[in-house]
KOLMIZA-831769 format. One record per atom (N, C-alpha, C): x, y, z; atom name; residue in three letters. Coordinates in steps of 0.1 Angstrom, whole numbers. Each point is the difference from the previous one (the first is absolute). Layout:
REM residues N
+-------+-------+-------+-------+------+
|    px |    py |    pz | dotor | guza |
+-------+-------+-------+-------+------+
|     X |     Y |     Z |    CA |  Ala |
...
+-------+-------+-------+-------+------+
This chain:
REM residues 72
+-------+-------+-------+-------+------+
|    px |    py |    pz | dotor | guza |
+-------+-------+-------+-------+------+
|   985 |  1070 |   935 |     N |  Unk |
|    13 |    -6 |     0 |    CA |  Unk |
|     2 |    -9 |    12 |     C |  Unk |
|     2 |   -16 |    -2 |     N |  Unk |
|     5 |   -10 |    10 |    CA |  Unk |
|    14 |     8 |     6 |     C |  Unk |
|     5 |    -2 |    11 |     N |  Unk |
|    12 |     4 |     5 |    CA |  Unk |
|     4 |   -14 |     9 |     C |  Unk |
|     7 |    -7 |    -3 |     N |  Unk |
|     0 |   -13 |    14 |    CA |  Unk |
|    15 |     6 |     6 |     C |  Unk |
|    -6 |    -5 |    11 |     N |  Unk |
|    12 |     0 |    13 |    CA |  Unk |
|     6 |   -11 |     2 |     C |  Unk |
|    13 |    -3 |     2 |     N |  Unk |
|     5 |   -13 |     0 |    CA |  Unk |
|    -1 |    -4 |    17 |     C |  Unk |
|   -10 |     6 |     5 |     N |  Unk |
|    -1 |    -8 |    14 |    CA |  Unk |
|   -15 |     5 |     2 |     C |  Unk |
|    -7 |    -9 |    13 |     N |  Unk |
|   -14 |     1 |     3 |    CA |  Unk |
|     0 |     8 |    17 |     C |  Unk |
|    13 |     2 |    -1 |     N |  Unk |
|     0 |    10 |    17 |    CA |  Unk |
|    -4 |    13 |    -5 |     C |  Unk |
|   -12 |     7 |    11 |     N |  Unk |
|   -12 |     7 |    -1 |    CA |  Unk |
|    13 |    13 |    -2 |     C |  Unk |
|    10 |     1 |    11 |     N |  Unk |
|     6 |    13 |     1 |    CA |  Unk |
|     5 |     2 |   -18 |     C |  Unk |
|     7 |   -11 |    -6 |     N |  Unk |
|     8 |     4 |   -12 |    CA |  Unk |
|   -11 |     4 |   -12 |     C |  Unk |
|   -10 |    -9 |     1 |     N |  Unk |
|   -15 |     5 |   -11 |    CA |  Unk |
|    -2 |    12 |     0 |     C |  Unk |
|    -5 |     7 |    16 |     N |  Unk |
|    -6 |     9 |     1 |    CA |  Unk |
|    10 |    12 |    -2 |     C |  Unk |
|    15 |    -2 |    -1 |     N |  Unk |
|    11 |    11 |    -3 |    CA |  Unk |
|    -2 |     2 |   -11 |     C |  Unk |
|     2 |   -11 |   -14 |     N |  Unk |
|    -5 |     3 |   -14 |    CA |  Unk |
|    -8 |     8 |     0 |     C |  Unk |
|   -14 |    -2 |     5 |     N |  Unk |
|   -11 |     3 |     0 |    CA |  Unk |
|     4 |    13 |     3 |     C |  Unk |
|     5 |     4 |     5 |     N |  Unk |
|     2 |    17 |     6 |    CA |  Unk |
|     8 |     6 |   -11 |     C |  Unk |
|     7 |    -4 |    -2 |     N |  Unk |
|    11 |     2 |   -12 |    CA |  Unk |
|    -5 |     5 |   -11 |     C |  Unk |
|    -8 |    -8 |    -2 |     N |  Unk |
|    -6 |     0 |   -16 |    CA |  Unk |
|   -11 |     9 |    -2 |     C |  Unk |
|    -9 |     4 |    15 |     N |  Unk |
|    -6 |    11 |     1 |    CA |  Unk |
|     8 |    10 |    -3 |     C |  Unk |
|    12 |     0 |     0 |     N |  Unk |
|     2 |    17 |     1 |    CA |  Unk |
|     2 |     3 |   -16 |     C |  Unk |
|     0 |    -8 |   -15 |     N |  Unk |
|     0 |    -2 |    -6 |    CA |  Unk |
|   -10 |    -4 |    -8 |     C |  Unk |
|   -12 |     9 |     2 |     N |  Unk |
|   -12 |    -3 |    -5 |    CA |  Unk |
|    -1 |    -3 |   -17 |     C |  Unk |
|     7 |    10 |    -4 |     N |  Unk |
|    -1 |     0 |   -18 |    CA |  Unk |
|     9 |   -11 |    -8 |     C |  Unk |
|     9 |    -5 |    10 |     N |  Unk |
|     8 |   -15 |    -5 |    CA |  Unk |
|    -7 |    -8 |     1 |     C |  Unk |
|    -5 |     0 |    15 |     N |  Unk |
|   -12 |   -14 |     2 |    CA |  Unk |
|   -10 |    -1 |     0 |     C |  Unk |
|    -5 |     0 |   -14 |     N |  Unk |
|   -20 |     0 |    -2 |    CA |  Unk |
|    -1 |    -8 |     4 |     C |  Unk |
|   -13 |    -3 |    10 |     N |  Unk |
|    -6 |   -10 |    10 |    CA |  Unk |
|     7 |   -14 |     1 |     C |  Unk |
|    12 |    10 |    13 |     N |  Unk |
|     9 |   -16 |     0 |    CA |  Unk |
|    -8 |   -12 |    11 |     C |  Unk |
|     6 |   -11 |    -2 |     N |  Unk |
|    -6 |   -14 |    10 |    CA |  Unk |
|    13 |    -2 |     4 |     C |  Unk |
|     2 |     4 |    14 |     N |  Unk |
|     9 |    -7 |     3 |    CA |  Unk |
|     0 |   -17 |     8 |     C |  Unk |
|     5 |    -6 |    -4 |     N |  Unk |
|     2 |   -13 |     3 |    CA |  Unk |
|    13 |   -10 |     7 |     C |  Unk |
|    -2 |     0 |    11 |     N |  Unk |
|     9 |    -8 |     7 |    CA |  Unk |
|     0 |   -18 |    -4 |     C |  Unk |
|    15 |    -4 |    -2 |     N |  Unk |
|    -1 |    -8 |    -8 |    CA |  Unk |
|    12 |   -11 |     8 |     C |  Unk |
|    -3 |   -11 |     7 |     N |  Unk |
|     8 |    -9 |     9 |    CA |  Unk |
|     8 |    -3 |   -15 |     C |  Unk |
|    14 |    -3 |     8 |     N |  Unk |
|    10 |    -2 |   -10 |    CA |  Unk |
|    14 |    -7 |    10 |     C |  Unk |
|     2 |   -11 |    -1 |     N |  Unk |
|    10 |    -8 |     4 |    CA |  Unk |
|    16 |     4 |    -3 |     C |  Unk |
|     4 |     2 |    14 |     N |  Unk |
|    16 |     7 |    -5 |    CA |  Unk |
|     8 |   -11 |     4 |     C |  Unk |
|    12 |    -2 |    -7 |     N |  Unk |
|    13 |   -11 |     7 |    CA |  Unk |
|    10 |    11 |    10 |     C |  Unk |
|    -7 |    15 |     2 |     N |  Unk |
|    11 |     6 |     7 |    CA |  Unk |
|    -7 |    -3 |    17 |     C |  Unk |
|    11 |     1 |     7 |     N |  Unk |
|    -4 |    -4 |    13 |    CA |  Unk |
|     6 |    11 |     8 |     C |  Unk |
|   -11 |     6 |     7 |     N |  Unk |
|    -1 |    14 |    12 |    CA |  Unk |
|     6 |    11 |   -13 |     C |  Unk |
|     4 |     9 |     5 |     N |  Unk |
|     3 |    15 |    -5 |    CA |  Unk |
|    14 |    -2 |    -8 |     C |  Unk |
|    -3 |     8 |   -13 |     N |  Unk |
|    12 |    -3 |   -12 |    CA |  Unk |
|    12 |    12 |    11 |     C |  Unk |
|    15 |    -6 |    -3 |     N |  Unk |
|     7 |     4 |     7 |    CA |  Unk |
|    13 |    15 |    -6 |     C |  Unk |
|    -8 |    -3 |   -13 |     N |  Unk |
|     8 |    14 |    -5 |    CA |  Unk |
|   -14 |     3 |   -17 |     C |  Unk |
|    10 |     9 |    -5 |     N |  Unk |
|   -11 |     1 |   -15 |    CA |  Unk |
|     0 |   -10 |   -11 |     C |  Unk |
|     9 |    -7 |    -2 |     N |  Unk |
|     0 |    -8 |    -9 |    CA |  Unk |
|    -8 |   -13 |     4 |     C |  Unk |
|    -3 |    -1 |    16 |     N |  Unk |
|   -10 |   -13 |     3 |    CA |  Unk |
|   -14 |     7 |    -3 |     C |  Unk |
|     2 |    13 |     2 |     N |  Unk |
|   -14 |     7 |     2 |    CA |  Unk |
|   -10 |     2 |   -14 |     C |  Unk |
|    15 |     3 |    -8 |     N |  Unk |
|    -9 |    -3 |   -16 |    CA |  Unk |
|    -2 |   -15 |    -5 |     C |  Unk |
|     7 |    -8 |     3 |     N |  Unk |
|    -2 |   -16 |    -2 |    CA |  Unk |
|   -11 |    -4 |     1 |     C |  Unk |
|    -1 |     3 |    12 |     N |  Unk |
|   -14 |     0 |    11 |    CA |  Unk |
|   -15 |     1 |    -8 |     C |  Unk |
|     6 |    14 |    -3 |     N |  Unk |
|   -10 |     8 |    -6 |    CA |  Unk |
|    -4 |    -6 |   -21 |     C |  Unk |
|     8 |    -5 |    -6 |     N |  Unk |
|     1 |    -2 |    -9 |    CA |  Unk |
|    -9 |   -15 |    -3 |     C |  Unk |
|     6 |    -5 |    12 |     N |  Unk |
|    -7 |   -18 |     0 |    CA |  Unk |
|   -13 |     2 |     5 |     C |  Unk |
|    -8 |     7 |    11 |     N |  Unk |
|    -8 |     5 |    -1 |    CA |  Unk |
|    -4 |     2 |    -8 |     C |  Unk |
|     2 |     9 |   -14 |     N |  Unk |
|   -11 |     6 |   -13 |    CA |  Unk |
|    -4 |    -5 |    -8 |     C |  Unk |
|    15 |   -13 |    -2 |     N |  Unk |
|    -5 |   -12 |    -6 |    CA |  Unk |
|    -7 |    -8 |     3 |     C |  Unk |
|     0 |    -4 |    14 |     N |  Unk |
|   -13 |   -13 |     7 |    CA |  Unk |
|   -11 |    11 |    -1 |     C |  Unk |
|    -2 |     9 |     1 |     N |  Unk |
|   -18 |     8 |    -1 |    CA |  Unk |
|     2 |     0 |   -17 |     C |  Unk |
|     6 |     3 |    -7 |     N |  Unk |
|    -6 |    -3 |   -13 |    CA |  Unk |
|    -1 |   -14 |    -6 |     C |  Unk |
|     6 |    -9 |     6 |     N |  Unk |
|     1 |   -12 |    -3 |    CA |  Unk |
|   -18 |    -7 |     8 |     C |  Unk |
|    -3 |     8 |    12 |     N |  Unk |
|   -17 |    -5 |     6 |    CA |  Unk |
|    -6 |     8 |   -10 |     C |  Unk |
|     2 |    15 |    -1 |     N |  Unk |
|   -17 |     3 |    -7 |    CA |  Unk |
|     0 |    -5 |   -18 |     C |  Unk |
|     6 |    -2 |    -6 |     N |  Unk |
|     2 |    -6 |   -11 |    CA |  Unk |
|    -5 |   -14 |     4 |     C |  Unk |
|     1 |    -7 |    10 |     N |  Unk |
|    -9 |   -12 |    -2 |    CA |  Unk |
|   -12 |     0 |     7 |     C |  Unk |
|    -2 |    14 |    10 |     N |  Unk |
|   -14 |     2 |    -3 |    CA |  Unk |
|   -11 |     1 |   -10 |     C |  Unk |
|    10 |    13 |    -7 |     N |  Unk |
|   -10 |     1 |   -16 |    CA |  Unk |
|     1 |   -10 |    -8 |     C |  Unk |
|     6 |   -10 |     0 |     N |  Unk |
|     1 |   -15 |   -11 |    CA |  Unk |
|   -10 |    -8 |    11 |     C |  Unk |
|    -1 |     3 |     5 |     N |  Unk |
|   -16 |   -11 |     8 |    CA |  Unk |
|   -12 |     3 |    -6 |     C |  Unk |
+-------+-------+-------+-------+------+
């Protein structure tokens, strides 16, 4: 199972990566993958509703790259 991370900083990969270990039987031989992703938010979301925004625009630009990964 691919897993992408919507960032390539080592500390947030390697947390998934811990995470998903403790959950062996969900994650049959996961890859995790750190995945650069361009945000319009600037420094730290200031409450939850910037924090899910954030987070939402994010999932869409990483589905919007590896979808034109696999069309190459």
């Amino acid at each position: 199972m691919k897993i992408n991370v919507g960032s390539q900083d080592k500390t947030k990969v390697q947390a998934v990566k811990e995470a998903v270990e403790l959950y062996p039987d969900l994650f049959k031989q996961p890859e995790i993958i750190g995945v650069d992703v361009v945000t319009d938010v600037l420094g730290h979301p200031k409450n939850l509703k910037e924090s899910i925004g954030g987070g939402r625009l994010k999932e869409q630009r990483i589905h919007l790259k590896i979808a034109s990964l696999v069309l190459v």
